[in-house]
C-alpha positions as a printed NumPy array, in Angstrom:
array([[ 44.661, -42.184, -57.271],
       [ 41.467, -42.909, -55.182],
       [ 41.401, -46.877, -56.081],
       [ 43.555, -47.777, -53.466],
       [ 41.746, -45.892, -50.293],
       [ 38.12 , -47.332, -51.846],
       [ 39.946, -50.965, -51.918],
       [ 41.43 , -50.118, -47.866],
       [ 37.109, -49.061, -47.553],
       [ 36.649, -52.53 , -48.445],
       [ 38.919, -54.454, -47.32 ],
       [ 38.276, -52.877, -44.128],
       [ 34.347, -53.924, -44.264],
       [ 35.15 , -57.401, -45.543],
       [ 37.639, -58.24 , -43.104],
       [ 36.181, -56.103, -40.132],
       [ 39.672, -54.967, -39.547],
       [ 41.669, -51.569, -40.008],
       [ 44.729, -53.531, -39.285],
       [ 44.062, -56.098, -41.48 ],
       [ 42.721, -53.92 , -44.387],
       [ 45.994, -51.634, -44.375],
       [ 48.279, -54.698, -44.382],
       [ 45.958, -56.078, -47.107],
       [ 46.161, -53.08 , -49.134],
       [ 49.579, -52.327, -48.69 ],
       [ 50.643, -56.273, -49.75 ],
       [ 48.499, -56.002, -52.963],
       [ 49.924, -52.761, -53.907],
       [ 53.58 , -53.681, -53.071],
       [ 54.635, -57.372, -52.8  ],
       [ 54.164, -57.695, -56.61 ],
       [ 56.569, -54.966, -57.079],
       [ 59.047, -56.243, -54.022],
       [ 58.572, -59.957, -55.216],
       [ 57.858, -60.131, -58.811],
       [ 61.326, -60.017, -60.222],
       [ 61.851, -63.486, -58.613],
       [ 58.864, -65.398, -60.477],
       [ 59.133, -66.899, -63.558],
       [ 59.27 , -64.877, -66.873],
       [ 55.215, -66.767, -67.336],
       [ 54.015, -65.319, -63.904],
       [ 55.215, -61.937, -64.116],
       [ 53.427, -61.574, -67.684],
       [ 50.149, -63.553, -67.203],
       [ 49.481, -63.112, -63.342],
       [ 51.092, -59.883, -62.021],
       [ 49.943, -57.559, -65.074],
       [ 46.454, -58.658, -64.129],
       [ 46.809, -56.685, -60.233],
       [ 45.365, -53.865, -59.534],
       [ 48.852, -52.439, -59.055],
       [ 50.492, -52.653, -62.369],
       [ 47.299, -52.076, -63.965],
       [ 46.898, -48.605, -62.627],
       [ 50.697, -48.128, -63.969],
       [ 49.8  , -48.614, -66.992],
       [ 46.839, -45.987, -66.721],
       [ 49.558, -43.437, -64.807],
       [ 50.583, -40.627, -67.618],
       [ 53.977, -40.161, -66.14 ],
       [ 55.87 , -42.991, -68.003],
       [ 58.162, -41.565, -69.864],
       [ 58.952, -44.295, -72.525],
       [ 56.508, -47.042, -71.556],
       [ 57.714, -50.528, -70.036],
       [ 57.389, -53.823, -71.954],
       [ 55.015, -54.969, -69.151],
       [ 52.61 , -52.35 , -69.499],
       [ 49.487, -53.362, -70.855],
       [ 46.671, -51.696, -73.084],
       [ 45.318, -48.632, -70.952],
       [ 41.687, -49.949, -72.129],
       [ 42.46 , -53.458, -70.925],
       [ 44.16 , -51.952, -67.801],
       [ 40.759, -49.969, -67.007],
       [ 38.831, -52.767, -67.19 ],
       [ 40.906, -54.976, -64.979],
       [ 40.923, -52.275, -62.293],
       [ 37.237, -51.539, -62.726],
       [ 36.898, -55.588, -61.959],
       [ 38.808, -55.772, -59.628],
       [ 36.358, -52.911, -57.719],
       [ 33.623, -54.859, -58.495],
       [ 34.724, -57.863, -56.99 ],
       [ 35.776, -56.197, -53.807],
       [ 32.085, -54.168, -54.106],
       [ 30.535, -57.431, -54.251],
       [ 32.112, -58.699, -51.825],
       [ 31.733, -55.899, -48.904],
       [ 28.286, -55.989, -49.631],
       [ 27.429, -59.913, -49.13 ],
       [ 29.575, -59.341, -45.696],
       [ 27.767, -56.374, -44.939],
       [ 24.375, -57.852, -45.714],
       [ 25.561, -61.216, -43.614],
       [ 27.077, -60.443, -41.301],
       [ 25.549, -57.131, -39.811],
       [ 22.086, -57.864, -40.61 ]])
């Protein structure tokens, strides 16, 4: 999938950091996963289905039988395509700001 190199793109012009966009990156694509067994039955179904992560899971074909986590592919496009925006939005008003 090409969401997570465009979301490395910019992180990378938000933070002004290759380091720090990787580790971003790489923490919002797998700390949910490592970490989200230990929340609360509440957090794993209100706040980690709405990551980028588990979103684009539930857009991935290769599920077999799907999980009980997975969420509507429609409603799992749309929180990926706002989470782009966001991070769109957000490299530009950095970019304008700060480089100008």
């Amino acid at each position: 999938m090409a969401f997570f190199p465009i979301m490395g793109l910019l992180f990378g012009a938000v933070l002004r950091s290759t380091a720090g966009a990787i580790t971003a990156v790489l923490g919002l694509l797998w700390l949910p996963v490592i970490f989200g067994e230990t929340l609360p039955m509440w957090w794993r179904e209100n706040v980690i289905s709405l990551l980028p992560g588990s979103a684009l899971d539930s857009l991935s074909v290769s599920h077999v039988e799907p999980a009980a986590a997975n969420t509507d592919p429609a409603v799992a496009a749309i929180i990926a395509g706002v989470w782009l925006a966001v991070m769109v939005g957000a490299a530009y008003l950095t970019l304008v700001r700060r480089d100008a």
